[in-house]
Every structure is written in C-alpha cells, then in structure tokens.
N, C-alpha and C positions, 0 to 999 in steps of 0.2 A: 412211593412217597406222596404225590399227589392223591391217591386213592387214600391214604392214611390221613391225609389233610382233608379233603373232603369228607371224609367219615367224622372227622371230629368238630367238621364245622356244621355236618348237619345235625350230628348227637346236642351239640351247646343248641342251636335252634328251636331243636326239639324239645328238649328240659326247659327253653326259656319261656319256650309256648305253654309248655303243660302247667308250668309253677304260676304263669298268666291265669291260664284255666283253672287252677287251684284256689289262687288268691282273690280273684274277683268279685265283688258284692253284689247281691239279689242275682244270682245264679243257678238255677233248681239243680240238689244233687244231680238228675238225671241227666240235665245238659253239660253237667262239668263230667258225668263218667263217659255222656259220649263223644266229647271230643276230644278225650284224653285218647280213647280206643281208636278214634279216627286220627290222630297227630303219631302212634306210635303201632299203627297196625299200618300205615298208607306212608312211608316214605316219601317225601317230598310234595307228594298229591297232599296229604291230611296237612303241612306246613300251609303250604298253598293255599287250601281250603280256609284251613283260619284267621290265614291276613287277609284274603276277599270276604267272606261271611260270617266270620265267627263274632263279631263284636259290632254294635249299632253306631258306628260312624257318622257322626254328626258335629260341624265344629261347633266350638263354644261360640260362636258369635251366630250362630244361626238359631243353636238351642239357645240362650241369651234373649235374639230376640222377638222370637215365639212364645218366651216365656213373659216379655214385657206385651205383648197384645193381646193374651191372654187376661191377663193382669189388669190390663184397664178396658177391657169388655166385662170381667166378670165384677172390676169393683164401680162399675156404672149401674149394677144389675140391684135392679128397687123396687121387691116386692110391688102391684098394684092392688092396692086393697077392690079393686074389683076384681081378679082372680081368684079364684080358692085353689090356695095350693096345699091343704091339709089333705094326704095320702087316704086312703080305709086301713085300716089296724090290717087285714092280710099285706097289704104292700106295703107297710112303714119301712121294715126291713132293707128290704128291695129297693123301694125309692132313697134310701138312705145311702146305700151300695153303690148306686148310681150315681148321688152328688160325691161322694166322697172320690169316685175315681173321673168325673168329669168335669163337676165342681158346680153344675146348675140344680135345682130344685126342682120340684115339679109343680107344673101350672094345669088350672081347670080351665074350663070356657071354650076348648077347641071341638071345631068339628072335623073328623075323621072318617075318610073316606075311600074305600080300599075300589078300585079303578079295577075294569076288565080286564082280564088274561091275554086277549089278542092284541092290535099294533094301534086299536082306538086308542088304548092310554096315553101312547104318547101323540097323540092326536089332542087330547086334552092342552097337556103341555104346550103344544104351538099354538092352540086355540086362545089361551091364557096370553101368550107372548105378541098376541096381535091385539089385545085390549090390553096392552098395557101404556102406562099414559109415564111415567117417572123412569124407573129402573127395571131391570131382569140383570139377574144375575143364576148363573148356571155353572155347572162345577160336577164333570163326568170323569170317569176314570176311561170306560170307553167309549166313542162316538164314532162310529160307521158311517161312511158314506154310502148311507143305502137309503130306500124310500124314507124311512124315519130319520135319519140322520139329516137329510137334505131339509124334510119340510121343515126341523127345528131350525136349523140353519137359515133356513128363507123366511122363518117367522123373525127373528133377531135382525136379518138385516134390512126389512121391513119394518122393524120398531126404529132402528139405529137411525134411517134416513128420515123419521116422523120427529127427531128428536127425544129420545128416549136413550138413557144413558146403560148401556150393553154392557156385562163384562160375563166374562167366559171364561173359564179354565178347565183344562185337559192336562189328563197326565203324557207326559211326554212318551212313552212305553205302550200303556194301552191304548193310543188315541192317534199312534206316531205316522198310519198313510192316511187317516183323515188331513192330518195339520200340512198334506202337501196334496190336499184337493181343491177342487173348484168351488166349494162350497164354501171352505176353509177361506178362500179368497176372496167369497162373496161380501161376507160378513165382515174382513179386515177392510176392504173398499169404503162397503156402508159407513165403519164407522165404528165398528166397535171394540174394543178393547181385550185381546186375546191374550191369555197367559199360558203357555206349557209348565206345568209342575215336575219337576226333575228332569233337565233338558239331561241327555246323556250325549256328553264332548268329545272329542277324540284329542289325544288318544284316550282309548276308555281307560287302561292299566293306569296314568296316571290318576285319572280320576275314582278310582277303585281307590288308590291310596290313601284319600283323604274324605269320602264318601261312599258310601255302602250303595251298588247300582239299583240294586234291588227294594229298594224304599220307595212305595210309591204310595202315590194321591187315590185310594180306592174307592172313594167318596162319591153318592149320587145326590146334588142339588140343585132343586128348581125353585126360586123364590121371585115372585113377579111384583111389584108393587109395595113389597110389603104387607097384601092381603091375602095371595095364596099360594101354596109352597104345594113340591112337590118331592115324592124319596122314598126309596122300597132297596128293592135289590135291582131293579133293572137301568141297564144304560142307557145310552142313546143312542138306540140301534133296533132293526125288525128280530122279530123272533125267530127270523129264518139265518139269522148272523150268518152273513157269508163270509167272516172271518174264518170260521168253523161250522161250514155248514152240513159236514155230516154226523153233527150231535143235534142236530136241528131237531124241531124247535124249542128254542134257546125259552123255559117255561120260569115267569118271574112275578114277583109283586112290585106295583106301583101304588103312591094313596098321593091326595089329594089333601093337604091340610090347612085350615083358616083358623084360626084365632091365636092365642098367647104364646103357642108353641114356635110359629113363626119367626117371633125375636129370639128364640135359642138356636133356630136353622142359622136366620142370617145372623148370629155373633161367630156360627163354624165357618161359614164363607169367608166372612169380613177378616176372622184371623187367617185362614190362609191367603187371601189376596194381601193384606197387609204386611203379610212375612217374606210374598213374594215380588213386591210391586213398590212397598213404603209406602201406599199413599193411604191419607188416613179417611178411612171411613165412617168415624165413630158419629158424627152428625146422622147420619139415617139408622143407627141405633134407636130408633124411637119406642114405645109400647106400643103392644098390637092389643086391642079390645078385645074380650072374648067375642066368640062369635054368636050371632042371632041365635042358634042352637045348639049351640055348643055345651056338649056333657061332657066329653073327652077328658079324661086326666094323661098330662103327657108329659113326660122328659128324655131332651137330646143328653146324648150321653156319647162326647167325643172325645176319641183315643187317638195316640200318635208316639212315634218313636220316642220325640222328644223329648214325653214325658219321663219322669225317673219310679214314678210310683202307678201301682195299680192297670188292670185290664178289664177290660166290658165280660174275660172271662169270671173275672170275682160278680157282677152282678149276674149273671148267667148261673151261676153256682150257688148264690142264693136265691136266686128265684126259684131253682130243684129244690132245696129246702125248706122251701114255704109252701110246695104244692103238698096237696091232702087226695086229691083221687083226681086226675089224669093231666098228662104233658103232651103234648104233642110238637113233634120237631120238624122243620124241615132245612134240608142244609146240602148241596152239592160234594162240600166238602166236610171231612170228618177226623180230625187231627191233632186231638185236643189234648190239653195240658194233664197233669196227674189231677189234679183238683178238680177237672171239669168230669173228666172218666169215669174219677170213683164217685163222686156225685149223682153220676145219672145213673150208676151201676147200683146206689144205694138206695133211692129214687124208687125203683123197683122193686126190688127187695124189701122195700118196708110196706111192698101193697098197693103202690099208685101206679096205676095203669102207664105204661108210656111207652110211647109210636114213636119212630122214628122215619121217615122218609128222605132216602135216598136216592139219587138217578142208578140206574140198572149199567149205564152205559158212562164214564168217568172221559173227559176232553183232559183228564192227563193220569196218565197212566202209572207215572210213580203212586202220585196223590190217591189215585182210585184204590192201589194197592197197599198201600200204609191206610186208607181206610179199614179196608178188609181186616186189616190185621188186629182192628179193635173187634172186628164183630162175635167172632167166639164169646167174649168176655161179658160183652154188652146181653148177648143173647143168654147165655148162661143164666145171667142175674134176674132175665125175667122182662126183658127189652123186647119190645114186639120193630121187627127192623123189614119194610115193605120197601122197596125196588120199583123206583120209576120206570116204567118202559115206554111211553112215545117221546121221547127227545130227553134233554137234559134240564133236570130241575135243577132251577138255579135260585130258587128263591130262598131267604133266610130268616125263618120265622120263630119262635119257639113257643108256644102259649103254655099257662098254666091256668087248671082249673076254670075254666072259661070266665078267667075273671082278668086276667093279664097277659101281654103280648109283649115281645121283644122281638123289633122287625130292624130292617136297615140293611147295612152295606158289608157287618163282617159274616166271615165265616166260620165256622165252628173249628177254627186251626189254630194255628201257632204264628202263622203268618199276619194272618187278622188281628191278631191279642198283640203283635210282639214287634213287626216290621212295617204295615199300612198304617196311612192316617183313615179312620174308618169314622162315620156318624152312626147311631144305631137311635134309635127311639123307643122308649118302654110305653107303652099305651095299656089306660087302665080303663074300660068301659064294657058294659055289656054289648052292646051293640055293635059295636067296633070287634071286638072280638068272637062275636060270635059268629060275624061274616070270616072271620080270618080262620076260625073252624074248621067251617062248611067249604071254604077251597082248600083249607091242606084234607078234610075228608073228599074232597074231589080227585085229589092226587093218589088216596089210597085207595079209589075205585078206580083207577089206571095205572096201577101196584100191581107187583105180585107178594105176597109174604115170604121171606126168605126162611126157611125153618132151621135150626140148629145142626139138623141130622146133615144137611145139606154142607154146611159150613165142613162138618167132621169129617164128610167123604170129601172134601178137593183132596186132590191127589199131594203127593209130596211135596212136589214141585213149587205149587202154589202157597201152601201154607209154609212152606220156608222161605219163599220170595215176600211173604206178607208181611210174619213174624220178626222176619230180618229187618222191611221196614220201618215196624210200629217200632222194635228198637232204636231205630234211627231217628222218628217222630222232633225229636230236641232240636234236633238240626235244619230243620226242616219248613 
C-alpha cells in the first residue's frame, strides 16, 4: 500500500512539474524538452533537480527593487552634447542590440587601453588606487589572497585610512576564503566598506527554496575617482591562481578606460551596491568628459537574472551578422544557445573567416565536454577551432572585422546569458581593436588547430559523453 502511495505521489509530482515546464513563458523549446526528459527519465533526482535549478528564483521584492535603481540611473542618463554617440552605419545594428537588452547608448571620447598579459595589470590597478583622492570602488567575482590579491588589498586600505571613501564587493562563492583572510581584515580595519553579493546561509536547503544558490555576481570592476576604470575578463588574482593552479596560467584581458564610458561602468556598480546595501549613490552619478584622446566608441552592456527580457547573447548574435570577412573569438567556455550556434555556424558558411580559440585543457570537465560536443558542427560549417595549450585561456573576446570588439566578463554559455549578473563592453575603434587582434593572433601562435578528421576519430566513448552533453547544454 505505501509503495502504491508513493508511486502516485511521485507520478502527480511529476505531471505537476512537467505541465510547470510546458506552460512557462520565454522558455526555448529546447529547455522545456530537456527537462521534461530529465523530470521523467530520473525519478526523484530530475524532481529534485528542478526545484533547486530549474526556474530563476528571485523574490519579487528584490527583482522590484533592482528594477527601481535601474530605473533612476538610466532616467538620469542625459546625452552630453560633448560626446558623440552616433554609431558607423556597420555598428548601428549592433549598438542598437546592445541598448535594447542593457538599456544605455553608446558614447564616443574614451580612451581605451588593453593592459599586459602578465600580473603588471593588476599592478596598474593598485597603482591607480593609491592616487586616488575621492572614491574607489571595486566589484570582483573572484579575489585571491595571493600576491595580487594582497597588493589590491593593501592599496584600498591605504586610500581608506587617507580618507578616501572604499567600497568593495565580492561574490560570496567565488571570492568565499578571501573574505575570511588577513587581507580581507586589513581593509574592514582601514575602513572600508565591504559587501559579499549572495551570502550563501545555512541551512542552504532552505535557502534553495526561495533563491537559486547558483546566481552569482560575475562581474569585474575597477572605477577610481571617477577618471579611470578598469574590466576585461580577469579577477583579482595572479595568473598563477592558486585556487586552480594546475590549469595555470590562468591567461586573460584587462583594459584600462577614461572618458564617457566610465559613467555607464559606475551606474553597473552603483546598481548593484544599491540593491545590496540601500544606500543611495546617485549624487556621484556625474558626467565624465571625454578623454584628451579619446576616439573610443563604447557601450556597457549589463545583464542579470533579474531581467525578464533579452541577453548580451542577442548582441553577440548580431554582431555574426554584421561581420563581412573575419571574427575572431576567444572564450574558455563554449555553451551557447540555439541562436548563438547557428549564427556562428552561418557566419562561416556564407565566406567569413572565423577562429575560434579555445583552452586545449578545460578547469571543468562537464563544461570542457558539452564544449566538445558543439565542435563537430562548428567545424563542419567551416569554423577554424585552434586549442590553447600553455595554461587556460580565460579571456572573453569576440572581434569582428577589425572594426569591433565585444570584451567583458560573460562567457560564451548559458550560464553567462541566463544565471550571472555580467558587464561586457562593445568597443568600436581601430586602434583599440586592432591591439585586441594581435593578442587573440598571439593565442593562435600558442594553439594548435584542431582538424575535423580529428574530432570524427575520438573513440565512441567520447563522442557519446559529448553529444549526450551538448543535449543537456539547456540545463546547464
């Protein structure tokens, strides 16, 4: 009798969950058929599954109000007729993509500046945090207590005790034995103002219930003054991450920006401190002048759960569409929607060159493998796909026709587009991009090319461990 009970309380469960998965709005067929497979191939586990991950858990009062400081950063936002923010007819499209799913314009007058490869960059950063005379505000997903991690650290609580108003935030996840180090402690001492972005509570199962664990701050910002910002794909940490140091070294972009661009950096900071903290920052909203040489055309383009509408994959997807003869990609990870896939697969196919570079060597092993399991497709269509081999590239770039770049903090996933709050920057200049070039062609002369024929001999094993992944990609 109790097995007979049991059986029919987990069948109503189950129907209740799927007719859930059926009925839900902005759902891509693909993720409604694979959770329906996973809710009725996995008893109990796929149940499971989709009360902890299947749905973007957020309460109304928090999406509420994120959506109220969004709302009065962006209805403060007042063209300066010393900016030119009129696009080039190739990026109208594009720039258009980008307001639409971030909701800022794009601004001319910035200078852009893409920083060395080795641990100088962030050397820059502390360099900056020690002439700063007003504010720094910094905003990592991960922060190391290692050589880089400490001198940032020691520069903040050096500005803090000169009087200089500090604020910091970390994600509670990636950032979780910094925030119980010495460094950590330095800077709370000084004086400065630390915030963890999704503290994860015990017990965690209740808080699963009413918040999705997995939502984090993936965001990299360095804004000092007001005059120059800082944001790419790396954290705050050496390239040797001893979190992970046998993917080492950990290879990324940092840039250095000054002029107009800087007031769309800090409106991303200022909403999340203000979503996290209430306290209103909107008084150092001010305009930033272009910069003394500033050619740069730029627009922040920031995404988040919270949103209901749009992902940095829709501008990513029209930017493949706008290119006319070569793309060059670089992305650790590779997981993309149906719309990003068949884009870059078409991309090719109609005659424009495009590279893709990936790490040879993956720091997670599902993710490396559901990579794989686009690459048949990708190659097919005429994808040229070169394999990082000294460390893990981690940088997230995409260029097209050496006329525009799309850098920042997501990755080419589902995760990036769908779960992280992520900042990314489109940047429109020659200059600027043609340095961003010449280091993703530096990656492809410490590549190897992966050939197709290559792909068709893995053994069984693997191409059904892949293929099985890339079906699961929705989930993921």
């Amino acid at each position: 009798m109790w097995a007979s009970l049991l059986f029919v309380l987990h069948f109503t469960v189950a129907l209740g969950i799927v007719l859930r998965v059926l009925t839900r709005p902005r759902l891509e067929p693909s993720t409604r058929l694979a959770w329906v497979m996973v809710v009725e191939a996995l008893p109990l586990i796929g149940i499971a599954a989709y009360i902890l991950f299947g749905e973007i858990r957020i309460s109304r009062a928090e999406r509420q109000k994120r959506a109220d400081v969004r709302a009065r950063i962006i209805e403060s936002w007042r063209p300066s007729p010393a900016v030119v923010d009129t696009p080039p007819g190739f990026a109208r499209t594009v720039v258009e993509a980008g307001r639409g799913v971030g909701g800022l314009a794009a601004v001319g007058g910035n200078d852009i500046t893409l920083l060395a490869e080795d641990d100088s960059a962030i050397d820059a950063v502390a360099d900056a945090i020690d002439a700063a005379r007003e504010n720094v505000h910094l905003l990592f997903y991960i922060w190391l207590d290692d050589v880089s991690g400490r001198k940032v650290a020691s520069a903040v609580a050096r500005a803090s005790l000169r009087g200089v108003s500090c604020r910091v935030v970390v994600d509670a996840l990636g950032s979780r034995a910094f925030m119980r180090s010495d460094a950590w402690r330095e800077m709370e001492a000084a004086g400065a103002e630390l915030v963890s972005a999704f503290p994860l509570r015990r017990p965690l199962i209740l808080q699963a219930l009413w918040r999705r664990l997995d939502l984090r701050n993936h965001r990299k910002i360095a804004i000092i003054d007001g005059k120059i910002g800082f944001t790419g794909s790396r954290n705050c940490a050496d390239m040797s991450f001893s979190a992970k140091p046998r993917y080492a070294p950990w290879v990324d972009v940092l840039f250095a920006i000054r002029g107009p661009a800087l007031r769309q950096m800090q409106s991303v900071f200022m909403a999340d401190w203000m979503s996290y903290t209430g306290e209103n920052l909107m008084d150092l909203l001010d305009w930033v002048p272009p910069a003394p040489d500033g050619r740069d055309l730029a627009q922040v383009i920031a995404t988040g759960p919270d949103r209901r509408g749009g992902s940095i994959a829709e501008t990513l997807v029209a930017m493949l569409y706008s290119a006319r003869e070569k793309v060059l990609i670089s992305t650790p990870y590779y997981v993309p929607d149906q719309s990003l896939d068949a884009a870059l697969a078409a991309c090719a196919r109609r005659g424009v060159s495009v590279t893709m570079i990936l790490p040879e060597r993956n720091d997670s092993l599902i993710v490396g493998a559901t990579s794989e399991g686009f690459y048949h497709g990708l190659l097919a269509a005429g994808v040229r796909i070169f394999l990082f081999r000294p460390g893990l590239l981690h940088a997230k770039l995409l260029s097209v026709d050496g006329r525009m770049v799309m850098m920042g903090s997501a990755n080419l996933d589902r995760r990036s587009f769908e779960l992280n709050y992520e900042m990314n920057m489109l940047l429109i200049g020659e200059d600027i991009t043609g340095a961003i070039d010449a280091r993703q062609q530096s990656y492809i002369e410490r590549a190897r090319e992966l050939p197709l024929s290559e792909v068709t001999g893995w053994p069984l094993w693997r191409r059904l461990r892949n293929n099985l992944l890339a079906l699961a990609s929705p989930l993921l």
